[in-house]
Structures are given as structure tokens and as C-alpha cells.
N, C-alpha and C positions, 0 to 999 in steps of 0.2 A: 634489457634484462632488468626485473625489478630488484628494489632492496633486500626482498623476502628469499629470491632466487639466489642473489651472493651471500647471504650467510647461512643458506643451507648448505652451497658449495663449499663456502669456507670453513665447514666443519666436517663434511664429506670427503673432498677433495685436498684442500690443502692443509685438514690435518691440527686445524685450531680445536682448541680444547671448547666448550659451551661457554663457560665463563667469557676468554678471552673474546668473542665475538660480540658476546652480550656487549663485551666492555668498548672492543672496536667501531659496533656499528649502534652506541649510545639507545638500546633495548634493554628488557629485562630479560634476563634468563630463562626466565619462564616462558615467555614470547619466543625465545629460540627452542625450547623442549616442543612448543605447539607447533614451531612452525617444522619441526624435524616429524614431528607426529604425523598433520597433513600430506607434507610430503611422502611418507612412506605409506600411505594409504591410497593418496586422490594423483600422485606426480605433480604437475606442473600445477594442475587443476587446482589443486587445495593451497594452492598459495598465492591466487587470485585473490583480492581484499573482500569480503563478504558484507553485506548491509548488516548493520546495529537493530532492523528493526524487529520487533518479535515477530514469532510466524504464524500469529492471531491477534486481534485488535477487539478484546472483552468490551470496549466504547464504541465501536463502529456498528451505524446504523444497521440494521436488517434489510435484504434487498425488498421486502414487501414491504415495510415502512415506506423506503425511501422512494416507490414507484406511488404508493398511497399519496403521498407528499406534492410528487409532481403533477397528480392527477388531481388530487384537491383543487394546488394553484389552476390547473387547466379548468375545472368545473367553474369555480368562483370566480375566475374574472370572465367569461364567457358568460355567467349569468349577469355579470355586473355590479357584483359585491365584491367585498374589502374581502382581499388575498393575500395579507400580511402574514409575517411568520406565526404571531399570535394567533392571529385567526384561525389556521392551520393548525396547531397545536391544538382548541377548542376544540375542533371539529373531529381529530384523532382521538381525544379523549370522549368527546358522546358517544364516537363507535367504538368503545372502550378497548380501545387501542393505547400503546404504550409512547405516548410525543416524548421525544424529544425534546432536549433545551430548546427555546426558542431559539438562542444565536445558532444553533446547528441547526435548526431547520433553516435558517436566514442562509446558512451557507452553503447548504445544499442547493439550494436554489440561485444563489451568485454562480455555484459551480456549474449550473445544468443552464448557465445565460441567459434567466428568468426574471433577474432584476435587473433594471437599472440604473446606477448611481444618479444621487443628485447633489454634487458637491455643494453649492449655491443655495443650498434649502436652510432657510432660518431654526436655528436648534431649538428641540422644546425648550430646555432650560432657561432662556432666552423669554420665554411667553407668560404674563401675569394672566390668571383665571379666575374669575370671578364662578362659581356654583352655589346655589341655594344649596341647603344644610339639609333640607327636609323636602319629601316629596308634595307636589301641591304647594311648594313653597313659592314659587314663582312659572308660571307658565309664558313660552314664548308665540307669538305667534305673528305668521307674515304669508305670502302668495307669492306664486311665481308664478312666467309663461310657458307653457309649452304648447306642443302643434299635433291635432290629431291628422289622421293619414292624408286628408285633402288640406294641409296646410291650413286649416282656422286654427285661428288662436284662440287659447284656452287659459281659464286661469285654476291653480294647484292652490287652494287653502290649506295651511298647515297647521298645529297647534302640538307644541313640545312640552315637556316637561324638564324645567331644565335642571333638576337635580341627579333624575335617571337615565335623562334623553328618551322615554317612552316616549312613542307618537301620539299621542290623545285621540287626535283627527288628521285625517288627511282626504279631502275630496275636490272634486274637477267639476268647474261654474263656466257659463258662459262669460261669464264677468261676475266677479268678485263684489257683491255692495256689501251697506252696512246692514241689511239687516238678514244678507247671510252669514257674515259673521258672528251676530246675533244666536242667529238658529244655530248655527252649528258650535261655537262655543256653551250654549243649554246643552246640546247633545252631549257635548262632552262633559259636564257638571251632573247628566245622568249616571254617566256609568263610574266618572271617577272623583265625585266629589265638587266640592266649589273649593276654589285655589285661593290663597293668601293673595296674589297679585299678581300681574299680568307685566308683560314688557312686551311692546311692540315699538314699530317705525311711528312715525309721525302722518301717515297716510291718511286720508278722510274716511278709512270705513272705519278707521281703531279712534281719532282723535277730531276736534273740530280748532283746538288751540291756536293754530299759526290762517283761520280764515278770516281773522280780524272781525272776532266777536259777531258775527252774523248765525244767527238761524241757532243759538244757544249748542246743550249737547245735544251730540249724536246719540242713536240709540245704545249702541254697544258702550260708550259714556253713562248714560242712563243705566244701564242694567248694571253695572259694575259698582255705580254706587246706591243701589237698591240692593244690592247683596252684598256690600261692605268689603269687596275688593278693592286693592289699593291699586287703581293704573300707573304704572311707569311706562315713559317714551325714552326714545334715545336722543339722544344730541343729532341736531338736524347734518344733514352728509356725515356722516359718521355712523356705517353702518356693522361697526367691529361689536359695538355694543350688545346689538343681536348675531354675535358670532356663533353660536351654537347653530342659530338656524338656517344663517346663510350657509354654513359649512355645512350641512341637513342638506340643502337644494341641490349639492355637488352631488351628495351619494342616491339621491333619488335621480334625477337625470340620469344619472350615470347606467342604472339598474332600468328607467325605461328605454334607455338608447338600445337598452340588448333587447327588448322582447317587442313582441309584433308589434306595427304601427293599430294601435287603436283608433277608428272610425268614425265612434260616436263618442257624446259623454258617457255614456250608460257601459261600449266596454273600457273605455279611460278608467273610472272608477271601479270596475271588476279587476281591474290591474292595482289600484292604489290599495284597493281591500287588502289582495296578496302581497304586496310590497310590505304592508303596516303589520301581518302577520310573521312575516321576515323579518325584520329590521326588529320588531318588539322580542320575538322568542328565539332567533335563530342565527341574528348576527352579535358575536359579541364584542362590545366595544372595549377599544385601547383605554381610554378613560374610568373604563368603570372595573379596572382590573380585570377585563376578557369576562365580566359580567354580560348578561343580555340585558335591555333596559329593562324589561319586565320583570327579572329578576332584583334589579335593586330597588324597583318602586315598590314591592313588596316587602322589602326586607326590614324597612323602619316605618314607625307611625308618619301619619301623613298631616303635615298644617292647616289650617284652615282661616280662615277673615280670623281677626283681633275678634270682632265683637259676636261671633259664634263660638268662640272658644265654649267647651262645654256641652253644648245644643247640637241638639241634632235632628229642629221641626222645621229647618230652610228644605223649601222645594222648590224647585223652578221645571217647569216643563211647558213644549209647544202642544196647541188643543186648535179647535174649528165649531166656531160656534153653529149648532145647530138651527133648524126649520124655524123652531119655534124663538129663538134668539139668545136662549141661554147655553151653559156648557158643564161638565160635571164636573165633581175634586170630590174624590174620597176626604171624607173627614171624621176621626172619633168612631172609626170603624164601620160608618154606612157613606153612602152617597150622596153626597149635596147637590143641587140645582145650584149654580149664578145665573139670578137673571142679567142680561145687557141690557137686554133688547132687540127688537127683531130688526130695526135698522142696520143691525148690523151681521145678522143671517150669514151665512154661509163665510163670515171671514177670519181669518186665521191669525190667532191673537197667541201673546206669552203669558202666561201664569205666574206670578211667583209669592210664594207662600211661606211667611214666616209665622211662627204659632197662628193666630184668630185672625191674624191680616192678611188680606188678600189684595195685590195690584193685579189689572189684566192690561194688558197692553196690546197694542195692534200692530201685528207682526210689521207692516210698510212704512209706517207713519213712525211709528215708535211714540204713540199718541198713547199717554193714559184715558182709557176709556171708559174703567170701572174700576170701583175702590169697594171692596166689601169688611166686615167684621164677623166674622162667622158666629152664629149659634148654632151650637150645639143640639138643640131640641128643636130645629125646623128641618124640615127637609129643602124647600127651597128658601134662598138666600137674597134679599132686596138688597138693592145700591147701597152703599156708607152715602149719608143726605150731607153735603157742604151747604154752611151758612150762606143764603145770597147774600154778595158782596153788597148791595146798595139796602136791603134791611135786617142786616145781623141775623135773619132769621132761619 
């Protein structure tokens, strides 16, 4: 018999007054007027202990939230992207949907056996980060392996932004040289400017430094200080330095381990295309306050080389010298001829053009091969003439 049951008795039965019961069995009074109440309504029933909880929960998720929630997680990590609770919450609010805190969606998901703990995981707190201030402030760039459907090995050039984490470039080589890094670093100075300075690995297609002075710079050396970019390398084995982009190569593997084995190069990079339109507009990152990097590379001015500060008549672009040996560059509003020369016909050279000077460079060599001064009042453009060395002339 419970305590509730003897002092309804003992005011029932044996005749105690309410007070005195109150006072016997250490309750209030009021608790004996309730619990005479119940009783005379529900019997036994109402003097069961009842839950303190209320009989709706104004906090408690929505059941279509919280199936949204579970199906999100199922989508994104089945495609291969980042399925944290932030993420989750982004993605509820573009389908302008009402997220939840992020901790409750975290626990929604611990409750539904979705996550699982990593006691042993080094705390952010714990992590010093270096980030450039300004977009174009510093670019990272590095390659990795992966294997198309017959097991060749293939190499992933990347090039990051490391203020926004925009992807710049991302494309698949049979091997990786210097003067695809070349090309493809221009490509990206097309669409998104020329950068304050670059940080890469110590590798021979980014640096010539540690081959003991032989064969001078590399091209990608060359072109960075013909456009006033400042190169930085890391500390040799010590690859934390470029941690943004090694930590880059985890979420891309990750994202082509889910989708079909590509064949060739050609659907390899119809995969990277769609990845870099992912990753740029549609994932957003922890770092960049659930930002997408697209949106923060937009969102402030962007840096440029110290000595363009101001200007804005640097060009650099890839060209193919034509039949008759020359190539063309818009200048002053019409079309200029360079001539080369027809020795060098049909090959495929870099342009880079700051006001009236022109260097050409030959895409393999990284061989300067023409120096011009533009005029303005010719249509086609003769060699800049270098003094012969042996008579000044």
C-alpha cells in the first residue's frame, strides 16, 4: 500500500482530522485536500504518482523536421559530403525550412544512432590557424593520386583560396608537370584575378630550390615573378603548413569514392567540374560560419601583388601561334599582330602583358622567346631588338 493510499484511509477510516495527517505523515495539507479529491473521483487510480511533465512540449521538433533531418544525413553522406549538424541546419534553411539549433539537430541524430563518438579527437580549441585576411590573399595549391576505373593512376591538380576555401581549379592529368601547373594556374588568374602569393609543397613542378642550383627556375618560378607574386613553400616534411589543402583532398576522395568509377580523363574531370560547383555553392563550411566559399570570396575586396596595387592593365593568357608565325593581343581597342616567327608555327606559348610590355613564353620550355613594346599606331608588332652582347649594338 502506498503512502498516498494510508492517508486517505487515515482520514476516511480512522477518523483523523486533515491537519493531523498533514502533520503525521510530514505533507501539506493541501496534498491531503488533492489527494482526498482524486480519490473521490479516479479510486485507487488517482492516487497513482503522475509524471511533472507538461502534456505538450512548445520546443519539440516537428515530426516532418525531424524525418527531413534524418534524410538530409542519409542524402549527404551517401553522396559523399560533409553531414554535420551545421550542415544540416544550411541545407533546412535554403529549403526555407525552420532548423533547429544546431546542438538539437546533433541530438537528434546521436538519438536516431547516426553518429558516432570520437572520444580521442584533438579539440578545435586546441588548433592554431593561420588564414589570409583577404581574398586572392594567398592561394594554395598541391595534386594528389587517384585511380580511374582500370586502375591507372592519375594525378588531381588543385588550387585553393585560402581565405575562402573557393576551389579556383581542379583538374585530372596524366601526370602532373611544370608547365601544367603553369597553364592551369593562368586559367585560373583568368577568371579570378592574379593572387598576392601562392604557398605550395616543395615539389619540382611548384619550386627548383632543394635541386642544388641546376637548370635555374622552373617555369611556374618564372611566371610568378614576371607577375609579382610572392612564392611561399613549406618547411620540407611538414605538410601541416598546406593544411587547408591536404584537408581539401580528404573531402574530395571522399565525394569521388561515392560516384561512379570514371574511365577516362575526360569523364574524371566531368566529375571534378561537378564536385567544384558543389563544394564552391552548395557546401557550407564549418570555418566560414556555414558560409559557402563562394559566398565569402565575394563578400570583401580581393588583394593583389604589392606592385599592381592600383592597376588593372596585367594580363596573362594561353595563345597558339599561328601559319604564318605570329599571334594576336587586343590592344588600345583594335588587334595587334606579334610577330615570333614562323620557326616557331603552330606552338603554344604564354602571353603576359603588363601596360606596352609584352613577354611570350613557350608553353614546354618555359623559354622566353619574344619580348615586344607595343605601339599603339601599328597594327603589326616587331621583336623588342636586345643589344648583341659582343658589340653593344
Amino acid at each position: 500500500m502506498g503512502k498516498n493510499k494510508v492517508i486517505v484511509l487515515a482520514v476516511l477510516e480512522a477518523g483523523m482530522s486533515q491537519s493531523e495527517a498533514a502533520r503525521r505523515y510530514g505533507v501539506s495539507r493541501r496534498w491531503v485536500y488533492e489527494l482526498l479529491r482524486r480519490y473521490a473521483r479516479d479510486g485507487d487510480a488517482g492516487l497513482e504518482p503522475g509524471s511533472r511533465a507538461p502534456h505538450s512540449n512548445p520546443h519539440q521538433v516537428p515530426e516532418t523536421i525531424r524525418a527531413r533531418i534524418l534524410a538530409l544525413r542519409h542524402e549527404l553522406s551517401s553522396a559523399g559530403l560533409d553531414a554535420g549538424a551545421a550542415t544540416i541546419a544550411w541545407h533546412l534553411e535554403q529549403e526555407d525550412l525552420e532548423a533547429p539549433a544546431v546542438a538539437t539537430i546533433a541530438r537528434l541524430l546521436h538519438q536516431a544512432g547516426l553518429v558516432v563518438p570520437e572520444p580521442h579527437k584533438r579539440p578545435r580549441s586546441s588548433m592554431r590557424r593561420f588564414e589570409a585576411a583577404q581574398p586572392n590573399e594567398t592561394w594554395q595549391s598541391d595534386f594528389t593520386h587517384w585511380h580511374l576505373g582500370n586502375n591507372q593512376d592519375v594525378e588531381v591538380l588543385n588550387f585553393l583560396d585560402d581565405h575562402s576555401r573557393l576551389l579556383l581549379g581542379c583538374t585530372a592529368h596524366a601526370r602532373v608537370t611544370g608547365p601544367i601547373v603553369v597553364e592551369q594556374f593562368l586559367a585560373c588568374t583568368a577568371r579570378y584575378g592574379i593572387p598576392a602569393s601562392t604557398l605550395t609543397d616543395n615539389g619540382m613542378v611548384y619550386t627548383t630550390r632543394f635541386s642544388g642550383g641546376k637548370g635555374g627556375r622552373n617555369a611556374f618560378e618564372y611566371t610568378l615573378d614576371v607577375l609579382g607574386v610572392k612564392q611561399k613553400n613549406g618547411s620540407p616534411n611538414h605538410p601541416q603548413t598546406q593544411g587547408k589543402i591536404e584537408r581539401f583532398h580528404q573531402t574530395l576522395k571522399l565525394w569521388l569514392a561515392r560516384q561512379p568509377a570514371a574511365w577516362t580523363l575526360e569523364e574524371l574531370n566531368t566529375q571534378l567540374r561537378e564536385f567544384q560547383h558543389i563544394y564552391n555553392d552548395q557546401r557550407p563550411h564549418r570555418a566560414l560560419n556555414r558560409r559557402t566559399p563562394d559566398a565569402t570570396y565575394r563578400a570583401i575586396p580581393k588583394a593583389v601583388p604589392q606592385q599592381l596595387q592600383g592597376q588593372e592593365q596585367f594580363r596573362a593568357r594561353m595563345d597558339r601561334i599561328d601559319e604564318t608565325g605570329t599571334v594576336s593581343l587586343r590592344y588600345g581597342g583594335r588587334l595587334r599582330h606579334l610577330g615570333i616567327g614562323r620557326a616557331y608555327k603552330h606552338e603554344k606559348v604564354r602571353i603576359l602583358v603588363k601596360d606596352k610590355d609584352v613577354i611570350v613564353i613557350h608553353h614546354d620550355t618555359a623559354e622566353i622567346i619574344a619580348e615586344f613594346i607595343l605601339d599603339d599606331s601599328k597594327d603589326y608588332q616587331g621583336k623588342k631588338k636586345h643589344p648583341d652582347p659582343k658589340t653593344g649594338v
